[in-house]
KOLLUM-425088 format. One record per residue (C-alpha): residue in three letters; x, y, z. Coordinates in pm, 1 decimal, m for minus. Example, Ala and Ser with C-alpha at 12.3 -4.5 7.8 and 13.67 -1.06 7.14 Angstrom:
- type, c1, c2, c3
- Ala, 1230.0, m450.0, 780.0
- Ser, 1367.0, m106.0, 714.0
***
This chain:
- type, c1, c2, c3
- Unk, m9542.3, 5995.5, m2360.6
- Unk, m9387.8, 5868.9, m2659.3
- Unk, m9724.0, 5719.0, m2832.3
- Unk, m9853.9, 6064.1, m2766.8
- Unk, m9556.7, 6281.8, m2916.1
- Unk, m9617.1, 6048.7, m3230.3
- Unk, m9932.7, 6108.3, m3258.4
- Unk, m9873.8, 6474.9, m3256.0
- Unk, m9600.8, 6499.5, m3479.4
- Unk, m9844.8, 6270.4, m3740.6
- Unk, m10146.4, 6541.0, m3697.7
- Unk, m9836.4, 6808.7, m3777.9
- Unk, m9749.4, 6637.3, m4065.8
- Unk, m10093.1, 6585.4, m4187.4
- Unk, m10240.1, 6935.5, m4100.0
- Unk, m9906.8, 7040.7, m4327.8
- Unk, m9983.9, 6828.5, m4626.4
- Unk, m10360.2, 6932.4, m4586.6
- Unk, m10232.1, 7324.8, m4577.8
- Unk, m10056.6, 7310.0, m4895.8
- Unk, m10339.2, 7048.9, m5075.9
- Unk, m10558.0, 7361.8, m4955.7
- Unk, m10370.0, 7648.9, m5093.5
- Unk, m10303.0, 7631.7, m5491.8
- Unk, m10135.1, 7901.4, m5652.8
- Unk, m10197.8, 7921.1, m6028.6
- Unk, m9955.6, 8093.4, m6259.9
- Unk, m10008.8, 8361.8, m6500.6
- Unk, m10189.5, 8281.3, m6782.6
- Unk, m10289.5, 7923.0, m6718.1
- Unk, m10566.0, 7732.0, m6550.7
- Unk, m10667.7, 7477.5, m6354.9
- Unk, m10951.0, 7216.4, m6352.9
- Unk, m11043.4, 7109.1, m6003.6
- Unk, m11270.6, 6753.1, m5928.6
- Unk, m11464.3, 6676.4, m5627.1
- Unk, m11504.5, 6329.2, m5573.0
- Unk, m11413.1, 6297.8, m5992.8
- Unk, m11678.3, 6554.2, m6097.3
- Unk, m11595.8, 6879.9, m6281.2
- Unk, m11677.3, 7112.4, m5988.8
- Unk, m11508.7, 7467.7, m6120.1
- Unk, m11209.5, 7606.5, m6291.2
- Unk, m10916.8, 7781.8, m6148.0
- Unk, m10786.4, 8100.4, m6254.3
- Unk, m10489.1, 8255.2, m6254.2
- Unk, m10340.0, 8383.8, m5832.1
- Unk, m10362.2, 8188.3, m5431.8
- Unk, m10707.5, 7971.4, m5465.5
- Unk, m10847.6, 7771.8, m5181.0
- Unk, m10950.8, 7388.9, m5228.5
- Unk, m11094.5, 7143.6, m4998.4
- Unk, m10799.4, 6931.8, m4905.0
- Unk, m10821.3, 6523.5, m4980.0
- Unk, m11158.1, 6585.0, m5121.0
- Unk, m11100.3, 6837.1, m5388.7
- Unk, m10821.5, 6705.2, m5702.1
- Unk, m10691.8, 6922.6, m5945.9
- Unk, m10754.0, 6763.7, m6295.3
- Unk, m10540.5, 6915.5, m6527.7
- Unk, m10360.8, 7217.4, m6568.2
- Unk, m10399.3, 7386.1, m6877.6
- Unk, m10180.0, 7697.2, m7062.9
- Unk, m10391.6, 7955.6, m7199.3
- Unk, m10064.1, 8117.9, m7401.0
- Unk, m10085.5, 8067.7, m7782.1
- Unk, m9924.0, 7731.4, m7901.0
- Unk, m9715.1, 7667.2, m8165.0
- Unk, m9701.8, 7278.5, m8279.3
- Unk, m9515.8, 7172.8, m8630.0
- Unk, m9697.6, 6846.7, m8789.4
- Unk, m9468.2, 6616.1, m8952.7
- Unk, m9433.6, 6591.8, m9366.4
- Unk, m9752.7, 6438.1, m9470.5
- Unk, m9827.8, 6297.0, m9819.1
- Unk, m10076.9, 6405.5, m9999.4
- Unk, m10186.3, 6375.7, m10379.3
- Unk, m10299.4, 6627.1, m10629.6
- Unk, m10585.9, 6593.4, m10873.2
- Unk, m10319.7, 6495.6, m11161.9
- Unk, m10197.3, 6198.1, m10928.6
- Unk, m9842.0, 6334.1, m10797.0
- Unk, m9731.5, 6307.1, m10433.4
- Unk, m9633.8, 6575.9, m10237.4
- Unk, m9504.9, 6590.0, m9871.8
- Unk, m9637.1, 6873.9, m9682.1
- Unk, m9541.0, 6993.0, m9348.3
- Unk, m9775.8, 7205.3, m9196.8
- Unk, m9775.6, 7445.3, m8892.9
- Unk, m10084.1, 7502.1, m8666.8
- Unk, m10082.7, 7837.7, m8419.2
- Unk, m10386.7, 7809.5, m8144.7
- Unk, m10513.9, 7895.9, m7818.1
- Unk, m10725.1, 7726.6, m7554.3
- Unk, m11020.6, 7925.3, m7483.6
- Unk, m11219.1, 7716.4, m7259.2
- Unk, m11022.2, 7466.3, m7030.4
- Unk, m11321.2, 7287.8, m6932.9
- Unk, m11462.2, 7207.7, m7293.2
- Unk, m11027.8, 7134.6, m7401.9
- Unk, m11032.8, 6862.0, m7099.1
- Unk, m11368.6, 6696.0, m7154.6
- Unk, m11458.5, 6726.0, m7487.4
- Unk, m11162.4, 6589.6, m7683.6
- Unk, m10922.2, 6356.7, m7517.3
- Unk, m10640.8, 6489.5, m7672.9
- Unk, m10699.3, 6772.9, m7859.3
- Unk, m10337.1, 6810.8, m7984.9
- Unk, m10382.0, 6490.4, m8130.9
- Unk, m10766.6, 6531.0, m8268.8
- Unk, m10571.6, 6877.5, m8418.0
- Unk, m10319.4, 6705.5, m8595.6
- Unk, m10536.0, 6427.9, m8799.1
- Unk, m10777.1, 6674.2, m8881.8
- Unk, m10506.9, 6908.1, m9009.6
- Unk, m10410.1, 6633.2, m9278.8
- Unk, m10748.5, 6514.8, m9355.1
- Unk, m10850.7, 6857.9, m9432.2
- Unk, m10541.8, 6956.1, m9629.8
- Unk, m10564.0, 6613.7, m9806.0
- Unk, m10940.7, 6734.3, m9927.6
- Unk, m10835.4, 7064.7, m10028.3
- Unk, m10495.3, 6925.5, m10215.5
- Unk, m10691.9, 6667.7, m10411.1
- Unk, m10879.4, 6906.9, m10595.5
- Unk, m10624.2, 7116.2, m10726.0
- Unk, m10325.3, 7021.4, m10991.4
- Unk, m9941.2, 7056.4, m10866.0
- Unk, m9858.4, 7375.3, m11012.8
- Unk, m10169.9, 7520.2, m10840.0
- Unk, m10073.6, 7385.6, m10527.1
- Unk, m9716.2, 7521.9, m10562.9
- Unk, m9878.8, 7849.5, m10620.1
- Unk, m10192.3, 7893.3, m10381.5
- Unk, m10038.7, 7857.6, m10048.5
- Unk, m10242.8, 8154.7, m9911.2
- Unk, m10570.5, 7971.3, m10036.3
- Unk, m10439.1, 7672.6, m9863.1
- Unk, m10344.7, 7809.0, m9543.5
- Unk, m10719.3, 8017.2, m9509.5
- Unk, m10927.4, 7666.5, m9632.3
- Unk, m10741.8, 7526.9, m9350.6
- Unk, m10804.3, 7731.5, m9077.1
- Unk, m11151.2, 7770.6, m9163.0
- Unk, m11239.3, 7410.8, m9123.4
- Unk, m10964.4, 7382.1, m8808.3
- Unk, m11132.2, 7681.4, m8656.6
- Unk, m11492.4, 7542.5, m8703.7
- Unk, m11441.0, 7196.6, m8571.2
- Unk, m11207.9, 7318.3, m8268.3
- Unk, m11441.6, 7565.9, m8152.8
- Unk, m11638.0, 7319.7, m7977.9
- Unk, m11297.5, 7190.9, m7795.2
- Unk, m11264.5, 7505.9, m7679.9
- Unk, m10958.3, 7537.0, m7891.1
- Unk, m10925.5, 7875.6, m8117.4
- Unk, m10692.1, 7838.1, m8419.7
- Unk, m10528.7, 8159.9, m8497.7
- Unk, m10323.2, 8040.4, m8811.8
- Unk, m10204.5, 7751.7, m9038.7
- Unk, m9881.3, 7808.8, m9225.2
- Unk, m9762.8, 7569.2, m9473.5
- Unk, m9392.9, 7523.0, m9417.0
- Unk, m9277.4, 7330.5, m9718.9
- Unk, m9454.1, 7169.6, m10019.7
- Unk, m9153.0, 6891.2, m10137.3
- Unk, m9260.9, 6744.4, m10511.2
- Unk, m9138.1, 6431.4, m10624.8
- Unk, m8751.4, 6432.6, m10745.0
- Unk, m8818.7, 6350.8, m11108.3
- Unk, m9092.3, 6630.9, m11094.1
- Unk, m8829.7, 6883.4, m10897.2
- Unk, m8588.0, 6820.9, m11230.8
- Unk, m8833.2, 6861.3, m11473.3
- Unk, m8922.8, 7218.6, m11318.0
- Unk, m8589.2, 7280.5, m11294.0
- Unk, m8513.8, 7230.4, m11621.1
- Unk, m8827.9, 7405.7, m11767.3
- Unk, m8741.9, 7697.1, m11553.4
- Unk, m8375.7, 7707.3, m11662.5
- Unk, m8552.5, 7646.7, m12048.8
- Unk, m8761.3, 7950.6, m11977.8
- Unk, m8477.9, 8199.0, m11884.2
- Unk, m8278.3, 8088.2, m12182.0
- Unk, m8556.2, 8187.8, m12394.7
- Unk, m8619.9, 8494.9, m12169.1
- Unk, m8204.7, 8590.3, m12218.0
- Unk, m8279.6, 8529.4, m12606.4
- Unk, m8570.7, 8764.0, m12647.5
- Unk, m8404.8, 9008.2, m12420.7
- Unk, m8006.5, 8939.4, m12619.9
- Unk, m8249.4, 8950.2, m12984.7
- Unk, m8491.2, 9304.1, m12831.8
- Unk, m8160.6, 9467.6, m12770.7
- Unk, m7945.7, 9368.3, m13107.2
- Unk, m8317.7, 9487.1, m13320.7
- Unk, m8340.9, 9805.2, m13103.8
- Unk, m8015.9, 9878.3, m13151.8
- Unk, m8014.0, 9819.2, m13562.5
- Unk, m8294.8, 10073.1, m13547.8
- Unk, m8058.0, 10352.6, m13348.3
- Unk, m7800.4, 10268.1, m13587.9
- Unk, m8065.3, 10280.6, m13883.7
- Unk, m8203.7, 10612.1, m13784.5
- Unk, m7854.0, 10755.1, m13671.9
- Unk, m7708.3, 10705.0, m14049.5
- Unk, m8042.0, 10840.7, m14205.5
- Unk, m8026.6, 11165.8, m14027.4
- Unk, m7634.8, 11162.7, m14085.6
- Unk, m7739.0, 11124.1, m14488.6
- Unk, m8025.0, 11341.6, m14470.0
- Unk, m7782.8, 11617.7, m14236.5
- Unk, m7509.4, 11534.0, m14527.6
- Unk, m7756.1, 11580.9, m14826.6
- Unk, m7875.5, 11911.6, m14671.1
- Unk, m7531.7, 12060.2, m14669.0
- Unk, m7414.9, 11925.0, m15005.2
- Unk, m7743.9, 12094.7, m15123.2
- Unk, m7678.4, 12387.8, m14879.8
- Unk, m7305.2, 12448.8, m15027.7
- Unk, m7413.5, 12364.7, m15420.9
- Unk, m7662.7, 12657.8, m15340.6
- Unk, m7401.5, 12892.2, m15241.6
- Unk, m7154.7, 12807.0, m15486.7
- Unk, m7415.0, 12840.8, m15753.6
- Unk, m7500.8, 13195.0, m15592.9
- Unk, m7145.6, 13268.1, m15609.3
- Unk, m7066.0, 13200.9, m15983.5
- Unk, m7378.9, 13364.1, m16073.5
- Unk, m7265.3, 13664.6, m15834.6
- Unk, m6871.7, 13629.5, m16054.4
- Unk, m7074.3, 13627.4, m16408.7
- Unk, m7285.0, 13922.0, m16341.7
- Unk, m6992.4, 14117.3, m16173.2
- Unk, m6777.6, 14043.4, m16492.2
- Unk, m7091.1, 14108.5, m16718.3
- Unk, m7125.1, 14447.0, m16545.7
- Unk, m6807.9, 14534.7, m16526.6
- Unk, m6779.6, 14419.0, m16922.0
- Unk, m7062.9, 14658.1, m17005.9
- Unk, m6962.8, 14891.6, m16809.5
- Unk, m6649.5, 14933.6, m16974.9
- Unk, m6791.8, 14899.3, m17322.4
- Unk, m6551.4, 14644.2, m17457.3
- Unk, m6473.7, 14641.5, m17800.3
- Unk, m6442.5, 14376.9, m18036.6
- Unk, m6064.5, 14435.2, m18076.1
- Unk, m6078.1, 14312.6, m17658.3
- Unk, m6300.2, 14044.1, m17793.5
- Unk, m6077.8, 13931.2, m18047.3
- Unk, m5781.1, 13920.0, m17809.1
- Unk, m5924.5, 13737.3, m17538.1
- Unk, m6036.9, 13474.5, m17823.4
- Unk, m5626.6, 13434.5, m17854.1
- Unk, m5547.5, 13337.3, m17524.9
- Unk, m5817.2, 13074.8, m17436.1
- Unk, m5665.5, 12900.3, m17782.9
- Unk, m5403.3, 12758.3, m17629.9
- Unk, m5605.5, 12655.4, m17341.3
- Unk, m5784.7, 12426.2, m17589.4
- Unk, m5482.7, 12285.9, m17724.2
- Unk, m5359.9, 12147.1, m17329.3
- Unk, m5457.0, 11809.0, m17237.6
- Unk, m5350.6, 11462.7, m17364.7
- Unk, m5714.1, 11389.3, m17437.0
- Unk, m5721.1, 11669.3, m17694.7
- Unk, m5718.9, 11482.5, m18015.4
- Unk, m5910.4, 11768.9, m18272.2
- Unk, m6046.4, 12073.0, m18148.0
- Unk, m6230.3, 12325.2, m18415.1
- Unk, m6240.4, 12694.7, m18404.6
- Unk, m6568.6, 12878.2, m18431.4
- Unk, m6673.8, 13064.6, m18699.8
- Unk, m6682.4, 13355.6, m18431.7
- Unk, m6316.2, 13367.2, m18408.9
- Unk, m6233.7, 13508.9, m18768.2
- Unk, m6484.5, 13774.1, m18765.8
- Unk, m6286.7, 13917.8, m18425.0
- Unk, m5979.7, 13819.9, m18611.9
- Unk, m6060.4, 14070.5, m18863.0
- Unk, m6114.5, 14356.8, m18593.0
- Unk, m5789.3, 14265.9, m18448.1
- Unk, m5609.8, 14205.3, m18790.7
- Unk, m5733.2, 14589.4, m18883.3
- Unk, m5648.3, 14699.1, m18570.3
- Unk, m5278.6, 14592.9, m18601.4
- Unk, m5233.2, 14725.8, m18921.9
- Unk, m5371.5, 15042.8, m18853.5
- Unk, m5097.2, 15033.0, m18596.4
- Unk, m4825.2, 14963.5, m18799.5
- Unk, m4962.5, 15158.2, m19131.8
- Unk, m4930.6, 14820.3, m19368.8
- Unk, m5110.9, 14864.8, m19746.0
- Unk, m5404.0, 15126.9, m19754.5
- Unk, m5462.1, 15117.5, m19402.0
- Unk, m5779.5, 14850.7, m19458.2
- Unk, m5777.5, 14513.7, m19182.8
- Unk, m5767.8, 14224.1, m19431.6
- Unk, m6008.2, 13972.9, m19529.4
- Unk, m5990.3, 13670.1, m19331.6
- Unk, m6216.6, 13429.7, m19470.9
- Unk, m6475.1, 13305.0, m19204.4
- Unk, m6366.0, 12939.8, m19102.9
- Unk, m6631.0, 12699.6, m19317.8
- Unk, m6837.5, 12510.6, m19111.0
- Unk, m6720.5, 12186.0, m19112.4
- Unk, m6954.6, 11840.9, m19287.4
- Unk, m6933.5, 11511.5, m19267.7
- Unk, m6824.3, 11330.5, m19543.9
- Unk, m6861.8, 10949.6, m19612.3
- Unk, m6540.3, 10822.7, m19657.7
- Unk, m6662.5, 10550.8, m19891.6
- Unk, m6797.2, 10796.5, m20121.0
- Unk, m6508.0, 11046.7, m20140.6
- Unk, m6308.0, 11136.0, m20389.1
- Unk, m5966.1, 10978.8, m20343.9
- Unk, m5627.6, 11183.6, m20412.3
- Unk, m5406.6, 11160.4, m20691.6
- Unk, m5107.0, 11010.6, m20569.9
- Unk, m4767.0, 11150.6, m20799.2
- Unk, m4540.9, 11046.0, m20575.4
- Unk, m4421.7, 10700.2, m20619.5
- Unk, m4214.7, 10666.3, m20283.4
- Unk, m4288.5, 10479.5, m20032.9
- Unk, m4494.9, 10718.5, m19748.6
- Unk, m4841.5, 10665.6, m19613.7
- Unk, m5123.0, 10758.1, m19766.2
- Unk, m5337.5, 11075.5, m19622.7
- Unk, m5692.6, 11085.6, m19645.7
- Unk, m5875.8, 11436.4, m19675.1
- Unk, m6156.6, 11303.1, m19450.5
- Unk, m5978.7, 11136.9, m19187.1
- Unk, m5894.7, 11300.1, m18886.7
- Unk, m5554.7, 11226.4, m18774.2
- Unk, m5481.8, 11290.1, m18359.0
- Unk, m5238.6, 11609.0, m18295.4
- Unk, m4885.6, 11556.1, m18254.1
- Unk, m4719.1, 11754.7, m17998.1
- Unk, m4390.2, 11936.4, m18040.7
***
């Protein structure tokens, strides 16, 4: 009994190990490549599939989700012979598990080194400032040559990304100081714009204040000029309309005289010939007043108008007196002396 109790509890085990080499659940997702006898015989997709147990192998099992695989810094020079480390970033999908197992042995591999032989074309023909600045024509030269030579591995690359582009150091401080060189000079034009803008505000702002300022200087010697004009004809009018005499004359002529005498600057003043014939009006007129002689105004002589003599050719004065007093010239004018 006990050989036969083995023998059943082997054909237990076996039957079990054969039951779960027969059913293969596949997740979500991914896929499976099944061999019979080491041929490719089909492809498993996703849910409970049934294999032939001890005869059928699965092969590989392969994950249809998009992949995301970072490639380490790679050096790579430019067209003007500087080295720059790159580090690149592929996105892809697997497409066809059969072609991804027996096309390519390792197709994350056979990626990678095509990723850097394609980038180093691409990078070789373009300077270091391009490079720096084309990232977006790097990224689609890449994937175009990724996606055309993966197709065939069943591989479909969705996207290359560049991740960093590191220049040499000496290189990274001469940018840096160019770039700090080029905001100084930006600051400068900006610091220089503002002072010449502002000049021109302050330029315009005191040429409308003249201009506003010459207006109303003009403006107010306008209206005073209107005004004494207005005072003279009012006076003038109200002279003729009173029909002032020359006695009024005369007496007005008396009180601007000692106007003319005021001042310190006053060293001669003369008195028109005017004045003595409205002397004589007023002369009459106060004797007529007072009844003095026959009642006629007396004769003032007119005052002479006065010529220059040439005091080298005048006639000089007797001199009588033999005291000691200075001399008095006819000609010479001699400044007033106030009382």
């Amino acid at each position: 009994m006990e050989p036969v109790l083995i023998v059943l509890i082997v054909l237990v085990v076996v039957a079990f190990i054969a039951l779960i080499k027969t059913i293969q659940v596949i997740p979500q997702a991914s896929a499976a490549i099944v061999e019979r006898f080491g041929r490719y015989t089909r492809t498993l997709s996703a849910g409970l599939n049934i294999v032939v147990p001890f005869i059928d192998t699965i092969r590989n099992r392969i994950d249809l989700r998009e992949q995301v695989v970072p490639f380490p810094p790679q050096p790579v020079i430019t067209s003007d012979n500087l080295v720059v480390n790159i580090d690149t970033v592929i996105y892809y999908q697997v497409t066809d598990p059969r072609a991804a197992t027996y096309e390519v042995a390792s197709y994350i591999q056979a990626i990678e080194q095509l990723t850097v032989t394609t980038l180093r074309n691409i990078i070789g023909s373009m300077d270091l400032e391009s490079t720096l600045t084309s990232r977006e024509v790097i990224n689609a030269g890449l994937r175009g040559v990724l996606d055309e030579a993966t197709g065939r591995w069943g591989i479909r690359v969705n996207r290359v990304e560049l991740k960093a582009i590191e220049p040499p150091t000496s290189i990274q401080d001469s940018m840096e100081k160019q770039m700090r060189a080029d905001r100084d000079k930006r600051a400068a034009i900006l610091t220089a714009e503002g002072a010449r803008q502002a000049q021109i505000l302050r330029a315009e702002g005191e040429k409308q204040a003249a201009v506003l300022q010459a207006e109303g200087e003009a403006q107010a010697a306008v209206l005073k000029a209107d005004g004494e004009a207005a005072a003279i004809r009012t006076v003038f009018e109200a002279i003729h309309e009173g029909d002032a005499d020359q006695k009024l004359l005369a007496y007005q002529y008396l009180q601007t005289l000692p106007e003319l005498a005021k001042g310190d600057a006053n060293k001669l003043w003369i008195i028109p010939s005017e004045v003595g014939d409205a002397l004589k009006g007023l002369g009459g007129a106060f004797q007529g007043a007072t009844g003095g002689g026959n009642g006629a105004a007396p004769v003032v002589p007119p005052t002479a108008a006065r010529v220059p003599v040439d005091p080298a050719n005048a006639p000089r004065p007797v001199d009588t007196d033999k005291t000691l007093r200075p001399r008095v010239e006819p000609t010479r004018e001699y400044p007033k002396i106030d009382e």
